[in-house]
C-alpha positions as CSV (number, residue, x, y, z in Angstrom):
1,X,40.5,-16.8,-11.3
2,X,42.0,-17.6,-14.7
3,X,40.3,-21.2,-14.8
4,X,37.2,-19.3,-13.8
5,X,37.2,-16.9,-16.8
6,X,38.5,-19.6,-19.3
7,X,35.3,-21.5,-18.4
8,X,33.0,-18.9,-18.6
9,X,34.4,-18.0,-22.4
10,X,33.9,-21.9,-23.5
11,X,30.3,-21.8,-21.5
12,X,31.4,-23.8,-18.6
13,X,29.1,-23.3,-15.3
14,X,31.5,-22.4,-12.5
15,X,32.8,-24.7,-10.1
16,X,30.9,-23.3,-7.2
17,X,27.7,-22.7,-9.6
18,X,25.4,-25.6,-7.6
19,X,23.4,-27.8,-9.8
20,X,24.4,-25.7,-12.7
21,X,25.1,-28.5,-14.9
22,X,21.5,-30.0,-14.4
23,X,20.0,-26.7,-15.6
24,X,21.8,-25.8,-18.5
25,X,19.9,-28.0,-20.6
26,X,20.9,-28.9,-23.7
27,X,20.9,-27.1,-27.6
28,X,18.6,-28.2,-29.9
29,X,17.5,-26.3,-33.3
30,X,14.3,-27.4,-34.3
31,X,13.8,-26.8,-38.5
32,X,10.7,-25.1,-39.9
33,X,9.2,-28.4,-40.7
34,X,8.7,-28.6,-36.9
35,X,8.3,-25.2,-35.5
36,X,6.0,-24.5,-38.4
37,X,5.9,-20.6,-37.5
38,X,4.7,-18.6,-40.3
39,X,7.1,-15.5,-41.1
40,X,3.6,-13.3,-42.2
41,X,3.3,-13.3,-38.3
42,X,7.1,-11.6,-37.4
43,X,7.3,-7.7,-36.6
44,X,9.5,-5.7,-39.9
45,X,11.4,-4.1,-36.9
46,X,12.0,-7.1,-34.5
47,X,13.9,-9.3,-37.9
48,X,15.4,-5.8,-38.7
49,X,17.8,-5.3,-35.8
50,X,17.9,-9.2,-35.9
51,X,19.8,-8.8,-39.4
52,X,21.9,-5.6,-38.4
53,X,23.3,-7.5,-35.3
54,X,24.1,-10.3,-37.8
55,X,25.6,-8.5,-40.2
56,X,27.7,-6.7,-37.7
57,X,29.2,-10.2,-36.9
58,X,27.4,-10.8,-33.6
59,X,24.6,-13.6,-32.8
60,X,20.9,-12.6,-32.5
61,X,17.5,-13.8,-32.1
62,X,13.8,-13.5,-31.5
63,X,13.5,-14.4,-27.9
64,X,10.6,-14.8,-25.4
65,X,7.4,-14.6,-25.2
66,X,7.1,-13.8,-28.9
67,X,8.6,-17.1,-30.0
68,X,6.4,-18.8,-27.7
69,X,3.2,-17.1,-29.3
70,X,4.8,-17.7,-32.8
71,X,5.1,-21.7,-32.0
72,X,1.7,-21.6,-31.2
73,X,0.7,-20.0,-34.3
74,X,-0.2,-16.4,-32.6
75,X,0.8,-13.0,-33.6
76,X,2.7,-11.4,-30.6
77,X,2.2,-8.3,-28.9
78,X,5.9,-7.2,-28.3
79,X,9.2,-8.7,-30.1
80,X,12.4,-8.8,-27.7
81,X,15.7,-9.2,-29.2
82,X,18.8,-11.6,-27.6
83,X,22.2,-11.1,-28.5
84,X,25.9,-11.9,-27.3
85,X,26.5,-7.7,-28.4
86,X,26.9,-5.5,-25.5
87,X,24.4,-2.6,-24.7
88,X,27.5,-0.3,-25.8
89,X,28.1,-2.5,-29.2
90,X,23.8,-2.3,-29.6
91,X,23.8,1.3,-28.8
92,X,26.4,2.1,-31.8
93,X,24.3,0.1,-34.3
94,X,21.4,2.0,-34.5
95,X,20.5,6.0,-34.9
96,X,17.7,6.0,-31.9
97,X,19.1,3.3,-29.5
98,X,18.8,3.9,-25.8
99,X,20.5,2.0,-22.4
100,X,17.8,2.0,-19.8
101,X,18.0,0.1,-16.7
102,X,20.3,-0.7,-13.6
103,X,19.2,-4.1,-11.8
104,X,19.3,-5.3,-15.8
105,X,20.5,-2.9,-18.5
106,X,18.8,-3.6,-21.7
107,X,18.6,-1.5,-24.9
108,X,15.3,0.1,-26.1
109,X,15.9,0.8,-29.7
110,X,13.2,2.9,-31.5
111,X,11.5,3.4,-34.7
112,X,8.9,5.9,-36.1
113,X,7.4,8.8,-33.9
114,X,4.7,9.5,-31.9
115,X,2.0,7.3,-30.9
116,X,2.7,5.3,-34.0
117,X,6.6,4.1,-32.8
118,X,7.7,0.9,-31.9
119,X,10.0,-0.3,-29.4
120,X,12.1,-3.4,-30.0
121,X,13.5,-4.6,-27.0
122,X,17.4,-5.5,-26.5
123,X,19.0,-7.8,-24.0
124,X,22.5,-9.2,-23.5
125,X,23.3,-12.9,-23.1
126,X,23.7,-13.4,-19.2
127,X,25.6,-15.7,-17.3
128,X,24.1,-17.9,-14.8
129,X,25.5,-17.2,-11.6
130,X,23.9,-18.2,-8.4
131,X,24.0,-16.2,-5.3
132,X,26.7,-17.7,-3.1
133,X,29.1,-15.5,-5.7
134,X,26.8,-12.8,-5.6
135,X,27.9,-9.7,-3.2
136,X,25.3,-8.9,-0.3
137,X,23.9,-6.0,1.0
138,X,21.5,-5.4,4.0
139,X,18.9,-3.2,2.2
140,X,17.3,-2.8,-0.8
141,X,17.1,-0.9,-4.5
142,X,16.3,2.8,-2.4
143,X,18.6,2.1,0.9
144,X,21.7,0.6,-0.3
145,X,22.3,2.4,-3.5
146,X,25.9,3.4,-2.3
147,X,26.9,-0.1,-1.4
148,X,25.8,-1.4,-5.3
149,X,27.5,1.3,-6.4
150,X,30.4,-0.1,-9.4
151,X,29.3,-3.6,-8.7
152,X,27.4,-6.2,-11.2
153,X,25.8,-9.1,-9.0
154,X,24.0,-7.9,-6.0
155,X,21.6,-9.5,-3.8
156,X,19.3,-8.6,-1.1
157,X,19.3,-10.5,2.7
158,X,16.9,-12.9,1.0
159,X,18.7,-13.9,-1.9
160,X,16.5,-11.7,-4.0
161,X,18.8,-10.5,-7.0
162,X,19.2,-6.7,-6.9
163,X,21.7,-6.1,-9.9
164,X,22.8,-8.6,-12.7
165,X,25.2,-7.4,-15.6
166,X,27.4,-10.2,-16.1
167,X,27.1,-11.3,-19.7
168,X,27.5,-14.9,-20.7
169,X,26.5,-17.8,-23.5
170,X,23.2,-18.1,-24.6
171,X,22.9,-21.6,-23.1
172,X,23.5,-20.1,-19.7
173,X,21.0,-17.2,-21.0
174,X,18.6,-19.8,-21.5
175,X,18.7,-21.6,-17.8
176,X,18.3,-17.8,-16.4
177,X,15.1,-17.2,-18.0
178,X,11.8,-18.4,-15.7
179,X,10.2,-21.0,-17.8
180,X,10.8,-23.4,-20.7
181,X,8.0,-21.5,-22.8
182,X,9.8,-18.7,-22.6
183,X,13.6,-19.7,-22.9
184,X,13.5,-20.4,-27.0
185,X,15.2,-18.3,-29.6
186,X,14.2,-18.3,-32.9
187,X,16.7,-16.9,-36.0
188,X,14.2,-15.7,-38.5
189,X,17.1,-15.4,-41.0
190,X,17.8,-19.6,-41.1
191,X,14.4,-20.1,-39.6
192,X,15.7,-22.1,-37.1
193,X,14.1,-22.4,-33.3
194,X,16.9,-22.6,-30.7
195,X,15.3,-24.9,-27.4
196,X,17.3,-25.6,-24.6
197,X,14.6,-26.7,-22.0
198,X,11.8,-28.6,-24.4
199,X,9.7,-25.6,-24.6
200,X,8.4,-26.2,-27.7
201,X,7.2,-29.6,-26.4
202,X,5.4,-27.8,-23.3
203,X,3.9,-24.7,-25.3
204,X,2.1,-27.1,-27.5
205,X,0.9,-29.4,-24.1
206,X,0.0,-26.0,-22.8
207,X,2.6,-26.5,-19.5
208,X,4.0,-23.8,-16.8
209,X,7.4,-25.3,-16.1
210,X,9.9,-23.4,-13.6
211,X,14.0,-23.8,-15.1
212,X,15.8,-25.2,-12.0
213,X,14.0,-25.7,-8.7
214,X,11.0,-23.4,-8.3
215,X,11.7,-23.0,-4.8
216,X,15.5,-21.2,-5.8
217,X,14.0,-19.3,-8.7
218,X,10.8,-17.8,-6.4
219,X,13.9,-16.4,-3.8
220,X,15.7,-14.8,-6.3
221,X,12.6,-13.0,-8.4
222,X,9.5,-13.4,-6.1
223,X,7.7,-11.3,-8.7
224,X,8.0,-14.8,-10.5
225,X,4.6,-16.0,-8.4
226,X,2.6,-13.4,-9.8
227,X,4.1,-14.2,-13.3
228,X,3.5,-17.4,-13.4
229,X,-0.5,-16.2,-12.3
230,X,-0.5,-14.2,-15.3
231,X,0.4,-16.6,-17.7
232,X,-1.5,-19.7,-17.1
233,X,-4.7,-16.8,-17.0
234,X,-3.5,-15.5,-20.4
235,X,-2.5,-18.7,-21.9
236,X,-5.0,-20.9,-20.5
237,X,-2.1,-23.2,-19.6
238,X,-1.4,-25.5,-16.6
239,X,1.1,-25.4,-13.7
240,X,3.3,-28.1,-13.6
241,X,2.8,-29.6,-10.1
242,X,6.8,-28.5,-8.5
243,X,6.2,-25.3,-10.0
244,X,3.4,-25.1,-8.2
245,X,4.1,-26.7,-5.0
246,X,6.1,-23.6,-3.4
247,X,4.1,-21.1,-4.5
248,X,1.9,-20.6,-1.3
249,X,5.0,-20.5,0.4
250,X,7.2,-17.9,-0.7
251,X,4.8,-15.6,-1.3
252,X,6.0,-14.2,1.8
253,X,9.2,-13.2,-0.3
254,X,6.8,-10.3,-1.6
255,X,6.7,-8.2,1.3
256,X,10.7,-7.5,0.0
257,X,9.8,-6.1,-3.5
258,X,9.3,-2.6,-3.8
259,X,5.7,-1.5,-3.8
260,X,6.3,0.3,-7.2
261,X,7.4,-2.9,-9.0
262,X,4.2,-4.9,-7.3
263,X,1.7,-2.2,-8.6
264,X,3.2,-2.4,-11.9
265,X,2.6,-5.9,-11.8
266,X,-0.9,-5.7,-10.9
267,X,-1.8,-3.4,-13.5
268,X,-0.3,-6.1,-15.8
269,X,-2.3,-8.9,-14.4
270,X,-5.5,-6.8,-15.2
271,X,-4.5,-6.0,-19.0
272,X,-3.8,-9.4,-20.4
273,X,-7.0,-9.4,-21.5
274,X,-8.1,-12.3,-19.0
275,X,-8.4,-10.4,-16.2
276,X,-11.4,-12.0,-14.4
277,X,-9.1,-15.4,-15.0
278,X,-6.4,-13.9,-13.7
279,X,-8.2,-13.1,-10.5
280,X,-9.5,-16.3,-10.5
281,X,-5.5,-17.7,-10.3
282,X,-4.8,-15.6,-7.4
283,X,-7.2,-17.6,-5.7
284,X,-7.0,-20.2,-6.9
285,X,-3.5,-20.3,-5.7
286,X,-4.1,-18.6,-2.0
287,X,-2.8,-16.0,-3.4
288,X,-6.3,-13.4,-2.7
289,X,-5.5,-11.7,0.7
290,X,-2.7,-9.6,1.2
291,X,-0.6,-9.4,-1.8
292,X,-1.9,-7.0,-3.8
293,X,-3.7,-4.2,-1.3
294,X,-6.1,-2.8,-4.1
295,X,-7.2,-6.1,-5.3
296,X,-8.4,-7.0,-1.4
297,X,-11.3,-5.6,-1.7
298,X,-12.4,-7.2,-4.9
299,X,-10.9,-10.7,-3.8
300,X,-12.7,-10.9,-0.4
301,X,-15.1,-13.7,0.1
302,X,-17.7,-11.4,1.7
303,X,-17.5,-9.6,-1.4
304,X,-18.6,-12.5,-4.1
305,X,-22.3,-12.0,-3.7
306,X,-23.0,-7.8,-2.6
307,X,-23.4,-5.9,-5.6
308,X,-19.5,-5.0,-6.0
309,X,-19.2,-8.2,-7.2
310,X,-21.4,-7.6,-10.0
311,X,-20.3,-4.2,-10.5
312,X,-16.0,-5.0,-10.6
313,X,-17.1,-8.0,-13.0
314,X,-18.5,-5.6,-15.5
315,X,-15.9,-3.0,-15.4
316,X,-13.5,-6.0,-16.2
317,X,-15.5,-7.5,-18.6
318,X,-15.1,-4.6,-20.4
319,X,-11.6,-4.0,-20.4
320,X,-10.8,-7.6,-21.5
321,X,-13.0,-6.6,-24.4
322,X,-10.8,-3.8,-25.2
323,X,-7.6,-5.6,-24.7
324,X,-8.5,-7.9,-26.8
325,X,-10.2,-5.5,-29.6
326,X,-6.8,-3.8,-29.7
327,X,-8.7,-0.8,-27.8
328,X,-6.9,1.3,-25.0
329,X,-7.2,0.3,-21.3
330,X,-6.8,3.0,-18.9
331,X,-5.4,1.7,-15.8
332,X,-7.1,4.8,-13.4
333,X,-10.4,3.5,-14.8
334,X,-10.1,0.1,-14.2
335,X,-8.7,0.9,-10.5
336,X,-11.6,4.0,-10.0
337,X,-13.9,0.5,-10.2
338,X,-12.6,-1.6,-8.3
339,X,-12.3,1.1,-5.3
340,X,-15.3,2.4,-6.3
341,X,-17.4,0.7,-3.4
342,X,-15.1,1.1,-0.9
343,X,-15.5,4.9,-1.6
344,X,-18.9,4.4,-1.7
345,X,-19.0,3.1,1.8
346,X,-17.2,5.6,3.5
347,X,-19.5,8.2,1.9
348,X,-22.6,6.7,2.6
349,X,-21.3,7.4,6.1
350,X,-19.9,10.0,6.1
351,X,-23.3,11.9,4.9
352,X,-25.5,9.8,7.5
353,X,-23.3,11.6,9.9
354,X,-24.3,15.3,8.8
355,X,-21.6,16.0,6.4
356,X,-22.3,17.6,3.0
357,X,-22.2,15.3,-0.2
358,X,-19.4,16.6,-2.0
359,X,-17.1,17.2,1.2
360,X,-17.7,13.5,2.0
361,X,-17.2,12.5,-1.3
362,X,-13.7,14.0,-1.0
363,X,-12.7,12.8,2.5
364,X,-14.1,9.4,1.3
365,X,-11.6,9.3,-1.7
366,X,-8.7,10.2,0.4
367,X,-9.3,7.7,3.4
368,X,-9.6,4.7,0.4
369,X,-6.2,6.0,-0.7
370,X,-4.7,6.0,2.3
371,X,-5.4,2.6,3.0
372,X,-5.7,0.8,-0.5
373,X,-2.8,2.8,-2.4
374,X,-0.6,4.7,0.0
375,X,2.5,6.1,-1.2
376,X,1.2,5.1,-5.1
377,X,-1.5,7.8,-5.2
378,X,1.2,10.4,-5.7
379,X,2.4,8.2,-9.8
380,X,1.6,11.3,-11.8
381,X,-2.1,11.5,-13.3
382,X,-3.3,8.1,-12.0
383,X,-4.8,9.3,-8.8
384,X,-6.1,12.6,-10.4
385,X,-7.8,11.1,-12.8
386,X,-9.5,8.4,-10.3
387,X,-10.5,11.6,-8.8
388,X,-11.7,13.2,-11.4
389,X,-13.9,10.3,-12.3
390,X,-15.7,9.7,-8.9
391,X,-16.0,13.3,-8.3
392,X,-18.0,13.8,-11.2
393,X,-20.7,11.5,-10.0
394,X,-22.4,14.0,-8.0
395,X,-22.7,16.2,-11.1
396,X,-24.8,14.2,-13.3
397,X,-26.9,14.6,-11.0
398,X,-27.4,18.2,-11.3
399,X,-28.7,18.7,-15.1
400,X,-29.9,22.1,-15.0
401,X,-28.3,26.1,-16.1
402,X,-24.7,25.5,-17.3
403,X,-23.5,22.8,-15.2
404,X,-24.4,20.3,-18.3
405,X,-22.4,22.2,-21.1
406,X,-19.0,22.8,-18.3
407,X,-19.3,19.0,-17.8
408,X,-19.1,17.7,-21.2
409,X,-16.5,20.0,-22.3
410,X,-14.4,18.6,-19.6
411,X,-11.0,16.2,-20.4
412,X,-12.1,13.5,-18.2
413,X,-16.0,13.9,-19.2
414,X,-15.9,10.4,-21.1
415,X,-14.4,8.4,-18.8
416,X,-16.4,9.6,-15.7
417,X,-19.5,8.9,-18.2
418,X,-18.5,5.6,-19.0
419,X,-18.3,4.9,-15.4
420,X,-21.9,6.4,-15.2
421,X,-22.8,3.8,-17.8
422,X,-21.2,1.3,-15.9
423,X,-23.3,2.3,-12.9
424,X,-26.4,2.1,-14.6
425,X,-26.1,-1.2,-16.2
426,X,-25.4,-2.4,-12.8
427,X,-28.5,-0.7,-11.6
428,X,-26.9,1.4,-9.3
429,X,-28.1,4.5,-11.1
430,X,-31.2,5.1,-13.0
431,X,-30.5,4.2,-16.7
432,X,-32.4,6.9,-18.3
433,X,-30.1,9.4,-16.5
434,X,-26.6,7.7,-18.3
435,X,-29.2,8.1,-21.9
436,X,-29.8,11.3,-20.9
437,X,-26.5,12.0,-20.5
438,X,-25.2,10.7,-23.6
439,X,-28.4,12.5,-25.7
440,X,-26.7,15.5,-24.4
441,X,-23.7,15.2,-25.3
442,X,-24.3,14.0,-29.1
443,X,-26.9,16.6,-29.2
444,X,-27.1,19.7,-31.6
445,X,-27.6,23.2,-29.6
446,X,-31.2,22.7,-30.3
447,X,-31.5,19.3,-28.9
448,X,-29.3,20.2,-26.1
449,X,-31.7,22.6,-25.2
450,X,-34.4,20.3,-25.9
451,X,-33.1,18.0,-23.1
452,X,-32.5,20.8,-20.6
453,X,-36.4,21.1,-20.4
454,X,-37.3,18.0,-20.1
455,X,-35.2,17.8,-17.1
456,X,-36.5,20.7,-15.4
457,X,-39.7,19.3,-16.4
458,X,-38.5,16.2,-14.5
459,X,-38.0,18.3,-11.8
460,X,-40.9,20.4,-11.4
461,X,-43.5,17.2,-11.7
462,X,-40.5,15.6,-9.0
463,X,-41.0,18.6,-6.7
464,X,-45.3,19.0,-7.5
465,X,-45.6,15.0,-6.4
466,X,-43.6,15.6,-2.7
467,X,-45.3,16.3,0.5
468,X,-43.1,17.6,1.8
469,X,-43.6,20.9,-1.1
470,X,-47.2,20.9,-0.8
471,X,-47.6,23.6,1.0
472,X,-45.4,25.6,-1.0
473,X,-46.5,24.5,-4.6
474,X,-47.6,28.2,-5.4
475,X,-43.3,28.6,-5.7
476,X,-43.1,26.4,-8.8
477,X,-44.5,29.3,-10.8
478,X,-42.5,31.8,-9.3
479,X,-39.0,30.1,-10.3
480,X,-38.7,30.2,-14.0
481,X,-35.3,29.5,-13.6
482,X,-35.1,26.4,-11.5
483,X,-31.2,26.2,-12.1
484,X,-30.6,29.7,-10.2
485,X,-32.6,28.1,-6.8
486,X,-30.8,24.8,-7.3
487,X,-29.2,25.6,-3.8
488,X,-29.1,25.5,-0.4
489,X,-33.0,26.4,0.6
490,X,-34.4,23.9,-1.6
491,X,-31.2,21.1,-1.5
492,X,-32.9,19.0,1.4
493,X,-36.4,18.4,-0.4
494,X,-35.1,17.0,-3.8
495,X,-32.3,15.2,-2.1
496,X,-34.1,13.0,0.3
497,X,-36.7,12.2,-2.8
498,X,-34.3,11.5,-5.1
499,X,-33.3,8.9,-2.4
500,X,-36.1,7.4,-2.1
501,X,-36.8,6.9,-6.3
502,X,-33.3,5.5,-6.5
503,X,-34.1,2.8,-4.3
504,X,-36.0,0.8,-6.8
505,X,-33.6,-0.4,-9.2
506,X,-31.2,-1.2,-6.6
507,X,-31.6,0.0,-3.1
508,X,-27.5,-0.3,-2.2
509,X,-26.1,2.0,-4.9
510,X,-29.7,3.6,-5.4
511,X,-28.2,5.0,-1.8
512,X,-25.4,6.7,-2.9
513,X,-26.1,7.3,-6.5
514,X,-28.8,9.7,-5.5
515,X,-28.5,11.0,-2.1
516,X,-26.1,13.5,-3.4
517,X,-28.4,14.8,-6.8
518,X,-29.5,18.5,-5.1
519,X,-25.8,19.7,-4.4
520,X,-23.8,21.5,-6.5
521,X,-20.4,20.5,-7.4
522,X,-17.0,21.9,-6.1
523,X,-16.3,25.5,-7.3
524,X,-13.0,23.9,-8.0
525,X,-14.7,21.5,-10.7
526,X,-15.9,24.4,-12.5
């Protein structure tokens, strides 16, 4: 026991730590002459806590993935902090400084307010153990929080690491981290890049490389497969081949991490900004079926060529341009398209079989949930805002009396018109309706009013041209307020012609975009 601690103070691996020695690498500090990063790029608040660590006698440094943008001559997204202080010594250092976290307990220390603060990121040096020391439990995070209870290296039945708080040297800190690119610490104080593993050497020849054997590192984080996805999408780089090689292969190992963590994953895999390369990873690694529920249905080979294709491509082609214009992404949006066909389906079918549009519309919603989201529908607004957005679909539709002024005044209104827009340049919709639309809502009263007749304009000629209302034409005249008879005697007619004139532009979502125009909208939605 004593040996054991002496080691760990001098940075020894311990005698039972297997193949530690061939992973700890060895220091280097590489001088600005050879990093070259340029100092304009570095976050005031990231070389800030850097300095106040320093000058509080304790070691600190960039760390991450922001030196490994910096080396490469990008400015980075987030800063993250690495020091041998404790989250206690941290948390004393600073006015707002929070511990967060139980599997690893990290520091979140904050500056400014609102939606203009930042938050710098800080983690303690960690020892390298390996899970042989580790103490076991038969469950997971939710079953066997008794048994982890007071205890600071845990591990599941499959070696998956539940809990590690054991602080140690930042060479050991170093062979815990995933991959080279990511294991370098730079001291913007001397200016001096700390590289244990070569990263520097593999950033600039763009190169995934896994710390240790892939295989061991995959078993003890199997959210590691989908990382290493996400960055060679983002960074355009390469796998190394054994990083590679086991991928396939313990993928299984998902099925052990909580679905919470793996949708949170997900959603980060579709903001990088390269999320159609992203997707393109998963497959490209087997990784398409099965792994990620919501993304089945866009992954699907039998998928590549119908017109969600086409449509999910678009919504995502969008969001990467936002992402990468700096622009907010919301994650309900991006998942309201890529479900949107599945809901579409089971409406379609749902209304073939007799039931009313909107009532289909909401049993078609929930069965999606059920099987693509489960037990993640209930995260807060997430689901009621997907809702939100399809249910407003119907009600574009309907542009007559006050149903256009309630709908534009509502919270969600731009998102759901954006996915109306979306629609339309797909040509599942009619794009004069999404102009319309947007006319409407940029419009003065007068205009506004302006608009209103020439859609019940629309409507009359719509009604005048149908067979089906040529016996009855004499009741155009005798309804001078089209919006008060927008109901159930005269639902049927418009409906089934509205059908029929969405089929041009696309006769799939020319289906369901207009098969639902004549009804009204919840009375909830009001």
């Amino acid at each position: 026991m004593i040996k054991t601690f002496i080691d760990k103070l001098l940075g020894k691996p311990a005698a039972g730590a297997k193949g530690a020695k061939s992973v700890l690498g060895k220091r280097v500090e590489i001088p600005l002459a050879e990093h070259q990063i340029d100092k304009t790029l570095l976050d005031d608040h990231a070389v800030r806590v850097v300095k106040t660590l320093v000058d509080a006698g304790f070691e600190a440094f960039i760390v991450g993935g922001a030196v490994r943008d910096l080396v490469v001559g990008k400015r980075p997204k987030d800063f993250d902090v690495a020091t041998n202080a404790t989250p206690e010594d941290v948390k004393r250092l600073f006015r707002r400084a929070f511990i967060i976290g139980r599997r690893f307990r990290i520091v979140h220390v904050v500056f400014g307010r609102g939606r203009e603060h930042e938050v710098i990121e800080v983690s303690t040096f960690r020892a390298l153990l390996v899970n042989d020391d580790a103490e076991q439990v038969a469950g997971n995070e939710k079953t066997s929080k008794a048994e982890m209870a007071g205890k600071s290296h845990v591990v599941d039945a499959s070696g998956r690491v539940l809990r590690d708080n054991v602080w140690g040297p930042q060479i050991e800190d170093a062979a815990r981290r995933d991959f080279t690119i990511n294991a370098m610490y730079y001291d913007p104080v001397r200016e001096v890049v700390v590289d244990y593993h070569k990263g520097l050497a593999d950033a600039r020849k763009k190169v995934l490389r896994m710390i240790g054997d892939p295989e061991t590192r995959y078993r003890e984080d199997p959210v590691r497969i989908i990382r290493v996805v996400r960055f060679a999408a983002k960074l355009g780089f390469d796998i190394e081949p054994k990083t590679r090689a086991p991928i396939k292969k313990m993928a299984e190992q998902l099925v052990n991490v909580p679905a919470s963590r793996m949708f949170d994953e997900m959603i980060k895999l579709l903001q990088t900004g390269h999320s159609l390369a992203s997707l393109e990873e998963l497959r490209k690694q087997g990784l398409h079926k099965g792994i990620f529920p919501i993304l089945d249905v866009v992954l699907e080979d039998a998928h590549r060529k119908d017109g969600r294709d086409a449509f999910v491509k678009r919504a995502l082609e969008d969001t990467d341009l936002r992402v990468n214009e700096g622009r907010g992404v919301s994650p309900s949006f991006m998942l309201a398209c890529m479900l949107w066909h599945d809901v579409l389906d089971h409406w379609n079918r749902l209304k073939a079989g007799g039931e009313a549009p909107v009532p289909a519309l909401q049993q078609a919603i929930e069965t999606v949930f059920d099987a693509r989201i489960g037990d993640i529908s209930g995260r807060g607004r997430l689901a009621g805002d997907m809702r939100e957005i399809w249910m407003m679909q119907p009600r574009f539709e309907r542009r007559s009396g006050n149903g256009p002024l309630g709908l534009v005044d509502q919270p969600r209104y731009r998102a759901g018109f954006d996915f109306l827009r979306l629609r339309a340049d797909a040509g599942e919709v009619d794009p004069a309706l999404a102009d319309w639309w947007e006319d409407f809502a940029l419009g003065s009263d007068d205009e506004r009013q302006a608009l209103l007749e020439v859609a019940r304009e629309a409507d009359r000629l719509r009604r005048g041209n149908s067979p089906a209302r040529a016996e009855g034409a004499s009741a155009g005249p005798r309804a001078p307020r089209p919006e008060a008879a927008d109901g159930e005697g005269e639902g049927a007619a418009p409906a089934a012609k509205k059908r029929r004139r969405r089929r041009k532009p696309a006769s799939r979502g020319g289906a369901g975009g207009g098969s639902e125009g004549g009804a009204p909208p919840p009375a909830s939605e009001h």
